[in-house]
mmCIF file of the N, C-alpha and C atoms, coordinates in Angstrom:
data_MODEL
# 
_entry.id   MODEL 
# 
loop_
_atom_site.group_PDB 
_atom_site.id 
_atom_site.type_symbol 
_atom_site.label_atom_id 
_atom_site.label_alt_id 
_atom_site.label_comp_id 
_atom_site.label_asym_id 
_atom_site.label_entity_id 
_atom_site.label_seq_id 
_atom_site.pdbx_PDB_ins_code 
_atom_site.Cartn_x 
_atom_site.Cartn_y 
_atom_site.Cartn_z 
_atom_site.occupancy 
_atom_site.B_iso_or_equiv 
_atom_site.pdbx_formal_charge 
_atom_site.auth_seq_id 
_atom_site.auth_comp_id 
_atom_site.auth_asym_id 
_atom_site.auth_atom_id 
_atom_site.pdbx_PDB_model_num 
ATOM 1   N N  . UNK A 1 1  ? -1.982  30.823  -36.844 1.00 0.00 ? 1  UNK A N  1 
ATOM 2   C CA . UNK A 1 1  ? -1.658  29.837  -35.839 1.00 0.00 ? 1  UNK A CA 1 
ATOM 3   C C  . UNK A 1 1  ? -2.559  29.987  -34.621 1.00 0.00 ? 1  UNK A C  1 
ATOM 4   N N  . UNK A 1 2  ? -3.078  31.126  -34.088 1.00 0.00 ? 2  UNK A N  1 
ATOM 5   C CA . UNK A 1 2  ? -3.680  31.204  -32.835 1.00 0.00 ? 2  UNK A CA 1 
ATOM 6   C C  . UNK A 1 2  ? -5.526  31.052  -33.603 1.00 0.00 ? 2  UNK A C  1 
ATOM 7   N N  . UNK A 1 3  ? -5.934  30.951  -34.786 1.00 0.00 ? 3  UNK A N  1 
ATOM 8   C CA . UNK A 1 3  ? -6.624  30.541  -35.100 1.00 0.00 ? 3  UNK A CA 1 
ATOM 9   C C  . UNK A 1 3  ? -7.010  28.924  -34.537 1.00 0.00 ? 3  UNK A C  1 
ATOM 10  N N  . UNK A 1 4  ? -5.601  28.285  -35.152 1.00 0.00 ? 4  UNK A N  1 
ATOM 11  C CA . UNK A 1 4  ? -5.629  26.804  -35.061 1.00 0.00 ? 4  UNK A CA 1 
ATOM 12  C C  . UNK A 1 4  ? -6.052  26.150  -34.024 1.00 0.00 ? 4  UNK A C  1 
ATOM 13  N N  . UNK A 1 5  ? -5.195  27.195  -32.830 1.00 0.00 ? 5  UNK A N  1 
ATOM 14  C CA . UNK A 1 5  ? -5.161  26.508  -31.702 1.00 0.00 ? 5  UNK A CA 1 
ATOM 15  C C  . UNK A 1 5  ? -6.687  27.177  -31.474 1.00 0.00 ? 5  UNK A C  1 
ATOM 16  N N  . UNK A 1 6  ? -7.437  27.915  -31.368 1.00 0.00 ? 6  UNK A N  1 
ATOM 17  C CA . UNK A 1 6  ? -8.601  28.412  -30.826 1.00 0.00 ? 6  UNK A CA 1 
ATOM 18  C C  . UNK A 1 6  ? -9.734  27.378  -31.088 1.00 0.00 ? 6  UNK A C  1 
ATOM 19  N N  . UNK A 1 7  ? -9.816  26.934  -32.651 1.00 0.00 ? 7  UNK A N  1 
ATOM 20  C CA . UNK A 1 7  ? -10.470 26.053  -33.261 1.00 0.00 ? 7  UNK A CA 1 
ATOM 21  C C  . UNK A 1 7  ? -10.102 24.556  -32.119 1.00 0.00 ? 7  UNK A C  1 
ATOM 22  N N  . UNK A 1 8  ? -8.838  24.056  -32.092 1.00 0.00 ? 8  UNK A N  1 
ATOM 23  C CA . UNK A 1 8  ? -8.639  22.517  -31.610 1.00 0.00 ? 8  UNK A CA 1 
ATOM 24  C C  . UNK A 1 8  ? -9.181  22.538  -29.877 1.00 0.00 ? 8  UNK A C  1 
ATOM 25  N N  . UNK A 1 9  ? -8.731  23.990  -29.306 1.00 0.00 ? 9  UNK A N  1 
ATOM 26  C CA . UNK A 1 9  ? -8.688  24.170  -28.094 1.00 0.00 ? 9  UNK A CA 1 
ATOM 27  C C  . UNK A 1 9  ? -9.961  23.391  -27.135 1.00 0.00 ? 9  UNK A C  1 
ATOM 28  N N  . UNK A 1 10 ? -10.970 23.876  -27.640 1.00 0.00 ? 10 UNK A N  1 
ATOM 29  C CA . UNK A 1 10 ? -12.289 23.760  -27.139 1.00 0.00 ? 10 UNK A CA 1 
ATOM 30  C C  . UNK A 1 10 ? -12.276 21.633  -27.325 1.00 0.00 ? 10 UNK A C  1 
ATOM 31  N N  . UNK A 1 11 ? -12.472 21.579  -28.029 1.00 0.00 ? 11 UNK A N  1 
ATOM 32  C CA . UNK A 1 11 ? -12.311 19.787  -28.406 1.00 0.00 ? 11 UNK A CA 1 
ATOM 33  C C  . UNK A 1 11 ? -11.491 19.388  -27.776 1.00 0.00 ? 11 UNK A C  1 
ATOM 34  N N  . UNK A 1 12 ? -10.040 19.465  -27.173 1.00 0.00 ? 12 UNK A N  1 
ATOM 35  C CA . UNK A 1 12 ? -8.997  18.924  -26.608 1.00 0.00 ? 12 UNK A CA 1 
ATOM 36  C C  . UNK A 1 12 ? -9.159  19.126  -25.268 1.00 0.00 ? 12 UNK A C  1 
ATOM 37  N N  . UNK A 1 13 ? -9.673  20.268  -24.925 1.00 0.00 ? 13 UNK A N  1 
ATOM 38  C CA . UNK A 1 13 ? -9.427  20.934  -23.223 1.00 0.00 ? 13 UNK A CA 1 
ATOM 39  C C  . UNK A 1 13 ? -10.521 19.296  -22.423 1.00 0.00 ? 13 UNK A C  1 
ATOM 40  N N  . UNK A 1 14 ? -11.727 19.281  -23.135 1.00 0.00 ? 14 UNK A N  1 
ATOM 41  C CA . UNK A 1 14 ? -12.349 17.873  -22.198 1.00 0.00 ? 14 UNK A CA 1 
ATOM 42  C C  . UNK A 1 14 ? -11.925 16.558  -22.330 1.00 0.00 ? 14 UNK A C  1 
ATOM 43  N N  . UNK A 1 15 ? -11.096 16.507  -23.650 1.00 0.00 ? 15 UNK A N  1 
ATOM 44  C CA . UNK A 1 15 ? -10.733 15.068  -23.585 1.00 0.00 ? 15 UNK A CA 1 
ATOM 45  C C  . UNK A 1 15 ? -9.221  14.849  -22.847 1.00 0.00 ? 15 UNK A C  1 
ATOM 46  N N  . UNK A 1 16 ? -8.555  16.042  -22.782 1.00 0.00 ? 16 UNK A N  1 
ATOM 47  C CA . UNK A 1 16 ? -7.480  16.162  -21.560 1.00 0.00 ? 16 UNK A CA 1 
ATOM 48  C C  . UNK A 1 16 ? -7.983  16.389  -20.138 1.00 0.00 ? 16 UNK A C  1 
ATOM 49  N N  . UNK A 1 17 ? -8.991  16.746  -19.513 1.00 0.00 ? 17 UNK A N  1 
ATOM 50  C CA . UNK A 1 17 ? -9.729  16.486  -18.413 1.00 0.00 ? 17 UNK A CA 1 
ATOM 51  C C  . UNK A 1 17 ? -10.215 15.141  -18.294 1.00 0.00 ? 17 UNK A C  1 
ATOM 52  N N  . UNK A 1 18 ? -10.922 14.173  -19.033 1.00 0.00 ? 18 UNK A N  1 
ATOM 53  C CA . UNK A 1 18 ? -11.016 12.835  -18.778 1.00 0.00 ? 18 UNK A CA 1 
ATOM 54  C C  . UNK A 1 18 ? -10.124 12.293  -18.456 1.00 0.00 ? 18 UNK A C  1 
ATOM 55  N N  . UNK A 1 19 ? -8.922  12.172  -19.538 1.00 0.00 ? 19 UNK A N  1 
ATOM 56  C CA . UNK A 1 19 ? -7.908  11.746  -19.577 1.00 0.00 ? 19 UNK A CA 1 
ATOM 57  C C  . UNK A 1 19 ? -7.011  12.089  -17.826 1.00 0.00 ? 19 UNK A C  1 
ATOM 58  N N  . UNK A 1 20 ? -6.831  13.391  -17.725 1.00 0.00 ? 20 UNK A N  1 
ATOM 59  C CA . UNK A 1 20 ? -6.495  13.641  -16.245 1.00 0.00 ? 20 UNK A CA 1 
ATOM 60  C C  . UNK A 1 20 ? -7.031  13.190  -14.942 1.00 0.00 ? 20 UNK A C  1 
ATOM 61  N N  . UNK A 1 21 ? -8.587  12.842  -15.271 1.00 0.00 ? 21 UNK A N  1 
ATOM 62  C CA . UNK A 1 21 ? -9.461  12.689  -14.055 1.00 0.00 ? 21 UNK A CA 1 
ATOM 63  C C  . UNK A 1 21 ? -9.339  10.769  -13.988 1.00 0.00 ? 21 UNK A C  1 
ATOM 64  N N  . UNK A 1 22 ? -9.125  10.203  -15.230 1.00 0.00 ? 22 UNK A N  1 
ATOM 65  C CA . UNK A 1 22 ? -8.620  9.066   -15.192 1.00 0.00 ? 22 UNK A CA 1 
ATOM 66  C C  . UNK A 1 22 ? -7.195  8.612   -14.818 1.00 0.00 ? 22 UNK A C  1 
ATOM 67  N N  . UNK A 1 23 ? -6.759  9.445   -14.953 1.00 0.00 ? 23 UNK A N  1 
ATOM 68  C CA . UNK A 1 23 ? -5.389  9.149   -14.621 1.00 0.00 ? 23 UNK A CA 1 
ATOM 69  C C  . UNK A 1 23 ? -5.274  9.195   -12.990 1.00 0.00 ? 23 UNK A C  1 
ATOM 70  N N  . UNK A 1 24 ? -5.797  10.264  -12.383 1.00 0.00 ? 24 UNK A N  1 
ATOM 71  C CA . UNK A 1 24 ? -5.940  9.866   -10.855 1.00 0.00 ? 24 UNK A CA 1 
ATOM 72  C C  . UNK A 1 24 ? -7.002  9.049   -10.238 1.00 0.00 ? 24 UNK A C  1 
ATOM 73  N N  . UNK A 1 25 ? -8.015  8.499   -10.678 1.00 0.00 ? 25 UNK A N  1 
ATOM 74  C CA . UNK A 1 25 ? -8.747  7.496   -10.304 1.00 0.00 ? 25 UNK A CA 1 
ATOM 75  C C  . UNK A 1 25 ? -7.687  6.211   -10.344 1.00 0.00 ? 25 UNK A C  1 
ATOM 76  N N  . UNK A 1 26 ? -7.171  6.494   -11.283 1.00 0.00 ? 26 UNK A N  1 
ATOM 77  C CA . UNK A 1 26 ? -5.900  4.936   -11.338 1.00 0.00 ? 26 UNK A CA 1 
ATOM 78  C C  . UNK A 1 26 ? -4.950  5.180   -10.137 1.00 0.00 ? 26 UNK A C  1 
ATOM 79  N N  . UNK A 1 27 ? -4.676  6.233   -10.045 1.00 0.00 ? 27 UNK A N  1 
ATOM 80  C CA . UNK A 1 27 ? -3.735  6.870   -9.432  1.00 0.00 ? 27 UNK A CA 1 
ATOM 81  C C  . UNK A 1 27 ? -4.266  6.188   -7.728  1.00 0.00 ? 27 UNK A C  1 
ATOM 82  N N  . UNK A 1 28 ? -5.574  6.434   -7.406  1.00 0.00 ? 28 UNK A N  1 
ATOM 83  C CA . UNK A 1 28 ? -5.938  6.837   -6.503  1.00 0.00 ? 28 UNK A CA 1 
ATOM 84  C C  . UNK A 1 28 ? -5.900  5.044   -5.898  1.00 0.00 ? 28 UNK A C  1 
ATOM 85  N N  . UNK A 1 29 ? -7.217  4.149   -6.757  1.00 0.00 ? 29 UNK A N  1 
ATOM 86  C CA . UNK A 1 29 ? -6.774  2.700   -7.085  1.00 0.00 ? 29 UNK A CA 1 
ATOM 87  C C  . UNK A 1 29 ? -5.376  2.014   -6.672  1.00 0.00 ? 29 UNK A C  1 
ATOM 88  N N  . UNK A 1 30 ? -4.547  2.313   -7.334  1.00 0.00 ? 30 UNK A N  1 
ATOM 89  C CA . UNK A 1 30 ? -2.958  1.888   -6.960  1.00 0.00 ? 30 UNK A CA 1 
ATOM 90  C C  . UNK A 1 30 ? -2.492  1.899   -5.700  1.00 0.00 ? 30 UNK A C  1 
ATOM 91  N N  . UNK A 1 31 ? -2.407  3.618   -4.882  1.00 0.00 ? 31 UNK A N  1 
ATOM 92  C CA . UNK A 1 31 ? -2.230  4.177   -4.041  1.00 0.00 ? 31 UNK A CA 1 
ATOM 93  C C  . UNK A 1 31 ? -2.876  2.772   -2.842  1.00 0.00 ? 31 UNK A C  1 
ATOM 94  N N  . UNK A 1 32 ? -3.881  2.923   -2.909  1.00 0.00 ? 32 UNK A N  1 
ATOM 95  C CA . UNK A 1 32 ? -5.532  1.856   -2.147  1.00 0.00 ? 32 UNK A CA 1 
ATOM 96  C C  . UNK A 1 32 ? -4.603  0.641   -1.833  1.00 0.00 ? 32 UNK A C  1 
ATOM 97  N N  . UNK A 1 33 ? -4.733  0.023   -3.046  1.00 0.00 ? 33 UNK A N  1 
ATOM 98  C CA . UNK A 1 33 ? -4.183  -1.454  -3.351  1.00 0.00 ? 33 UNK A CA 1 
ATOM 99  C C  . UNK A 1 33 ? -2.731  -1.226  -2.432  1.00 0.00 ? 33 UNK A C  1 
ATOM 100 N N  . UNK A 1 34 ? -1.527  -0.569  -2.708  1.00 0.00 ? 34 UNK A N  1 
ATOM 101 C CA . UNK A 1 34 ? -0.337  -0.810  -2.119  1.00 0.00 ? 34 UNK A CA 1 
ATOM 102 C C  . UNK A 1 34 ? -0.691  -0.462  -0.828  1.00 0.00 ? 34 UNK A C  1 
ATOM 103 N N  . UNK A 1 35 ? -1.206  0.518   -0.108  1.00 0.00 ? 35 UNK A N  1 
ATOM 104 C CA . UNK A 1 35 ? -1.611  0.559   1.148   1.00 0.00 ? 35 UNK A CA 1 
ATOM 105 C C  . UNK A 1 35 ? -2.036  -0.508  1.948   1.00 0.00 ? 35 UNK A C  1 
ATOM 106 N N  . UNK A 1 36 ? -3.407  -1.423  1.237   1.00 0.00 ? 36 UNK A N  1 
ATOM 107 C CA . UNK A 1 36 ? -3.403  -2.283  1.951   1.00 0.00 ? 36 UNK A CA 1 
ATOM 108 C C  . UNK A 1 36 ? -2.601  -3.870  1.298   1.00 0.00 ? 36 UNK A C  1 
ATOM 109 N N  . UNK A 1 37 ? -1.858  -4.144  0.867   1.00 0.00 ? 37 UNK A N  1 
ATOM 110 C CA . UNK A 1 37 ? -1.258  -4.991  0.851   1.00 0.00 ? 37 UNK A CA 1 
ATOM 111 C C  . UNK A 1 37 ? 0.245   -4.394  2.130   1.00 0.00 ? 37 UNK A C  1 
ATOM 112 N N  . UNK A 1 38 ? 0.293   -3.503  2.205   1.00 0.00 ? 38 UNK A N  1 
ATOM 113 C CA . UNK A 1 38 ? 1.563   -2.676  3.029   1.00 0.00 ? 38 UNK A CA 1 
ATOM 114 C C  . UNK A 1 38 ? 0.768   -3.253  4.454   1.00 0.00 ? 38 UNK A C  1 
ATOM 115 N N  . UNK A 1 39 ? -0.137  -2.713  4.571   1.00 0.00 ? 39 UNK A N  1 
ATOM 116 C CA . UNK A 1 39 ? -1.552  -3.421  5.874   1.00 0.00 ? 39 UNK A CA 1 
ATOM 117 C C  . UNK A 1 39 ? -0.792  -5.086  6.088   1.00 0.00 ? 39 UNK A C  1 
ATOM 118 N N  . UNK A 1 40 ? -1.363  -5.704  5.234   1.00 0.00 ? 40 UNK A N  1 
ATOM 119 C CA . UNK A 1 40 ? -1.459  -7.198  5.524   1.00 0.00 ? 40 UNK A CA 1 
ATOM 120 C C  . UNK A 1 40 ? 0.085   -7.565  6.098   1.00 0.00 ? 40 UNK A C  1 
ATOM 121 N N  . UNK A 1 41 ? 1.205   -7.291  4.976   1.00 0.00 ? 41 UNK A N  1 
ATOM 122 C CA . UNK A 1 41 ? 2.433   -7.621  5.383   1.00 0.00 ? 41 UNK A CA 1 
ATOM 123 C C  . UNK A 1 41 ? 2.833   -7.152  6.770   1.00 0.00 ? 41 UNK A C  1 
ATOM 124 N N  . UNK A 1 42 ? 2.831   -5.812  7.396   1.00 0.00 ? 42 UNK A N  1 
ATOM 125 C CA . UNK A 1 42 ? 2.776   -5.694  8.449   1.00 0.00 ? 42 UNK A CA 1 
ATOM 126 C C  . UNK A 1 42 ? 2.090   -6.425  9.538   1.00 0.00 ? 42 UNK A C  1 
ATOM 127 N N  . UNK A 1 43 ? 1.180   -6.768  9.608   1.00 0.00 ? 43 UNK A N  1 
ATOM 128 C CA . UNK A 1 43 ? 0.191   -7.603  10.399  1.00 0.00 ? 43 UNK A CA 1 
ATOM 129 C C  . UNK A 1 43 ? 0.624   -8.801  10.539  1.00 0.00 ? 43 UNK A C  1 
ATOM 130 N N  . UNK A 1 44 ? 1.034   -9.551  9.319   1.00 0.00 ? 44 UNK A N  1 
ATOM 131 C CA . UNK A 1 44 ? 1.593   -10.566 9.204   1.00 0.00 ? 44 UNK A CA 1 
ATOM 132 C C  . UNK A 1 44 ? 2.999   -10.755 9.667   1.00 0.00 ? 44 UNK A C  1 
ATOM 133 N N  . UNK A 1 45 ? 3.811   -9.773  9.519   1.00 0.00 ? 45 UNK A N  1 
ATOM 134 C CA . UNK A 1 45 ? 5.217   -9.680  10.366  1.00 0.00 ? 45 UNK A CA 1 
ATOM 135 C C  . UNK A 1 45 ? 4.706   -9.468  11.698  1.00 0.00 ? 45 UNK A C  1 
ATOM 136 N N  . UNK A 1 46 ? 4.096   -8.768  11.859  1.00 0.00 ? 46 UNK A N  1 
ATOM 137 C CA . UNK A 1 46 ? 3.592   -8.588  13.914  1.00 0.00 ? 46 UNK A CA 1 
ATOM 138 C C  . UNK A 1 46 ? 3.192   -10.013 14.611  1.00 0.00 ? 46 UNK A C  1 
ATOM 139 N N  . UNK A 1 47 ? 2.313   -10.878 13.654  1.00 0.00 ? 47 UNK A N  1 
ATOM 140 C CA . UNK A 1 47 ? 2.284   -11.922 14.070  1.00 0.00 ? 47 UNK A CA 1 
ATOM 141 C C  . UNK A 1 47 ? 3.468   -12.830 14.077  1.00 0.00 ? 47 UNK A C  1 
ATOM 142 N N  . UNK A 1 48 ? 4.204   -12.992 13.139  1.00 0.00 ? 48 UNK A N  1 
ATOM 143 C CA . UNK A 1 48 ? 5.364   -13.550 13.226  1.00 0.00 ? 48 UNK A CA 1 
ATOM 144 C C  . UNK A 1 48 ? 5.932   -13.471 14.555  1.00 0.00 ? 48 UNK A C  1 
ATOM 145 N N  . UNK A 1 49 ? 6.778   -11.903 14.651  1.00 0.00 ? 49 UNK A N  1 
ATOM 146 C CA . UNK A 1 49 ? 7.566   -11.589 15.465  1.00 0.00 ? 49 UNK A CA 1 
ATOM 147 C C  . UNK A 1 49 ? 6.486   -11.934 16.935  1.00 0.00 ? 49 UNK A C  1 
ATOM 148 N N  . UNK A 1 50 ? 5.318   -11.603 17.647  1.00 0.00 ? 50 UNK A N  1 
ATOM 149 C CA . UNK A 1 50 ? 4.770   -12.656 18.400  1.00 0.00 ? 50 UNK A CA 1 
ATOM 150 C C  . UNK A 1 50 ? 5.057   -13.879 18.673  1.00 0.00 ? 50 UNK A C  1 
ATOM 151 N N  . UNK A 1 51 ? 4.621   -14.708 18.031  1.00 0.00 ? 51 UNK A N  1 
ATOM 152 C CA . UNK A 1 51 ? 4.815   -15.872 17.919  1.00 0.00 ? 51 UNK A CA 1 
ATOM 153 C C  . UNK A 1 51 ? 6.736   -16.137 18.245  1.00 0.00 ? 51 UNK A C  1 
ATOM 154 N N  . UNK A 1 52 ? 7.596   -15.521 17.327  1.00 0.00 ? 52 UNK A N  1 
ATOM 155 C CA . UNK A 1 52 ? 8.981   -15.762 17.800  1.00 0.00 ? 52 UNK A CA 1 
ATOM 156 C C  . UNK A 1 52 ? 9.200   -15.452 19.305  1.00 0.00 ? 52 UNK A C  1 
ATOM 157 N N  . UNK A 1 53 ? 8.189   -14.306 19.706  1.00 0.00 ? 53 UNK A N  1 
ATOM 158 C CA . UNK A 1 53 ? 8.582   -13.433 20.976  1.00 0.00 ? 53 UNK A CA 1 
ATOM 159 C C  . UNK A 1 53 ? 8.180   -14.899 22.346  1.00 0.00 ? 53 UNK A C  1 
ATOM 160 N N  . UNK A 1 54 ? 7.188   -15.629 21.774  1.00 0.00 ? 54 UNK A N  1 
ATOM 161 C CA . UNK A 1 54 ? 7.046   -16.975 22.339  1.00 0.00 ? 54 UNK A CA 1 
ATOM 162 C C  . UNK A 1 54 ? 7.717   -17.872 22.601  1.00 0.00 ? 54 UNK A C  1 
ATOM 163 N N  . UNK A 1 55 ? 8.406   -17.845 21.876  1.00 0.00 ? 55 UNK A N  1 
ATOM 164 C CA . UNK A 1 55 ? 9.205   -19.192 21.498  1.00 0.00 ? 55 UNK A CA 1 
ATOM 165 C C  . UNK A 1 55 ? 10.572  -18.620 22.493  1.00 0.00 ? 55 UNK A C  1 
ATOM 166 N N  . UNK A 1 56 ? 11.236  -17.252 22.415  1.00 0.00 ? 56 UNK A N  1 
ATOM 167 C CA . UNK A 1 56 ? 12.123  -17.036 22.885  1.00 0.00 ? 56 UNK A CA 1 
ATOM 168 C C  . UNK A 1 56 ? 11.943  -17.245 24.294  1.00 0.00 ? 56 UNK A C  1 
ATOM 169 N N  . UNK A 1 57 ? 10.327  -16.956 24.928  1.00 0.00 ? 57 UNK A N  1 
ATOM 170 C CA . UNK A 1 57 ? 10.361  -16.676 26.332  1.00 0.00 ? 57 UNK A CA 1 
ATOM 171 C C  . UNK A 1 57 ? 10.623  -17.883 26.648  1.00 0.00 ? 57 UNK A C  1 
ATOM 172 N N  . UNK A 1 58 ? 9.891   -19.478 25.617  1.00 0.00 ? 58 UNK A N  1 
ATOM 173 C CA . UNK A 1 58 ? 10.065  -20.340 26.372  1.00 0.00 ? 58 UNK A CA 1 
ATOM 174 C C  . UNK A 1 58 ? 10.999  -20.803 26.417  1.00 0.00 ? 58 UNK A C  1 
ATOM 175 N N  . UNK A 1 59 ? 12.563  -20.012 25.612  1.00 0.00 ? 59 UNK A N  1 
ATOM 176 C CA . UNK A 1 59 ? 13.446  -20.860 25.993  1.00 0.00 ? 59 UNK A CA 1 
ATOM 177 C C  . UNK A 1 59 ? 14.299  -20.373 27.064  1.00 0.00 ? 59 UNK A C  1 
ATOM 178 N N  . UNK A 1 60 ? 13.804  -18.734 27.658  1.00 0.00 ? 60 UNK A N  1 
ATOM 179 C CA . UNK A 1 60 ? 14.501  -17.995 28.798  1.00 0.00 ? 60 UNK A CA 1 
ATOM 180 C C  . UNK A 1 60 ? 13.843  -18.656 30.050  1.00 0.00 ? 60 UNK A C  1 
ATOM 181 N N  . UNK A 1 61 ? 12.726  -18.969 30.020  1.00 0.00 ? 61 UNK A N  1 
ATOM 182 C CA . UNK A 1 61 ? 12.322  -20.174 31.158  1.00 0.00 ? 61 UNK A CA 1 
ATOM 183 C C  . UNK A 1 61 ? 12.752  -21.444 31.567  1.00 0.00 ? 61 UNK A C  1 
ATOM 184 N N  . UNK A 1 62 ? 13.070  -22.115 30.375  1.00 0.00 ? 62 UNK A N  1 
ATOM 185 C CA . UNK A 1 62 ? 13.789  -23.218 30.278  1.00 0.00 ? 62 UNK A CA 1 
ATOM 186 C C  . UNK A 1 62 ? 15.029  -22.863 30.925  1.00 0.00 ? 62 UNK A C  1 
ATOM 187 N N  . UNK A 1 63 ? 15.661  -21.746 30.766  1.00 0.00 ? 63 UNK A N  1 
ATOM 188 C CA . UNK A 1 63 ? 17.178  -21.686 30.409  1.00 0.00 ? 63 UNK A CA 1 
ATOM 189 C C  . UNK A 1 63 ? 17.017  -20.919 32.561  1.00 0.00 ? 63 UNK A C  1 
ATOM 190 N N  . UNK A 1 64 ? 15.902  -19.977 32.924  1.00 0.00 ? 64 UNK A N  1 
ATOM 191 C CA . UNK A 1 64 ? 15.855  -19.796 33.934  1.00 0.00 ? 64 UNK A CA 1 
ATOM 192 C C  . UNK A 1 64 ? 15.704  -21.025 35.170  1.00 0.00 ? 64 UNK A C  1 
ATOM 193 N N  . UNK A 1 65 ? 15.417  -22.572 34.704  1.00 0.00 ? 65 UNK A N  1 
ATOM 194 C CA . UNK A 1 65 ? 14.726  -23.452 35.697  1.00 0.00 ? 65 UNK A CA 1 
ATOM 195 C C  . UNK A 1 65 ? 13.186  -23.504 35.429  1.00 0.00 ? 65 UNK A C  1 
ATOM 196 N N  . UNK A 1 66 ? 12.691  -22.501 35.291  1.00 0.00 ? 66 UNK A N  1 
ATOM 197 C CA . UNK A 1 66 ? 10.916  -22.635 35.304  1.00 0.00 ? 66 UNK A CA 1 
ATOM 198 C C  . UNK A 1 66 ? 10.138  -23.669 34.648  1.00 0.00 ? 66 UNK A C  1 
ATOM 199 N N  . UNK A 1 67 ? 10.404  -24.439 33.989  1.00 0.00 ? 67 UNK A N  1 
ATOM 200 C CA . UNK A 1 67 ? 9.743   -25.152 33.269  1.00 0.00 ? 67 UNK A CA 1 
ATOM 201 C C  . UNK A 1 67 ? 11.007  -26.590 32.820  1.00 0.00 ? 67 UNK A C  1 
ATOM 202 N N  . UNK A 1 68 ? 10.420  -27.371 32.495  1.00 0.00 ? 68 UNK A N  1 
ATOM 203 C CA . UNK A 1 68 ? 10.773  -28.874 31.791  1.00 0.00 ? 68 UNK A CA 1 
ATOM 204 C C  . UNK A 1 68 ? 10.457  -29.140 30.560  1.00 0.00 ? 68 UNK A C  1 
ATOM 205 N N  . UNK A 1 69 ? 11.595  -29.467 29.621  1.00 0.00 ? 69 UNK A N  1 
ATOM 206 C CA . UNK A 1 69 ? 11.132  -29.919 28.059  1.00 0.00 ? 69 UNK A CA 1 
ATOM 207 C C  . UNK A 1 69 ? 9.852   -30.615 28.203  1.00 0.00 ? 69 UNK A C  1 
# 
């Protein structure tokens, strides 16, 4: 048995290193991608909430006298 494995060992050990070194390049890829889509949505909620933060002032102005519909 420790024959067997001595013989397969050498052949398997690099194609389980590709296999590993591919697996975190994907890994790494994925990671990338959700980060910046996590980016955009944030940015895109900041602008939102801006824009609402607008809208509210103009209606605490309104609601203060400062301004006319």
């Amino acid at each position: 048995m420790n024959q067997t494995k001595q013989t397969y060992e050498p052949v398997l050990v690099p194609q389980i290193q590709k296999a590993a070194s591919t697996l975190v390049d994907v890994t790494k890829l994925w990671a990338s991608h959700g980060l910046n889509v996590g980016k955009q949505v944030l940015e895109t909620s900041a602008k939102s909430l801006s824009m609402t933060a607008e809208v509210v002032d103009g209606f605490k102005q309104r609601v203060d006298g400062k301004t006319k519909r």
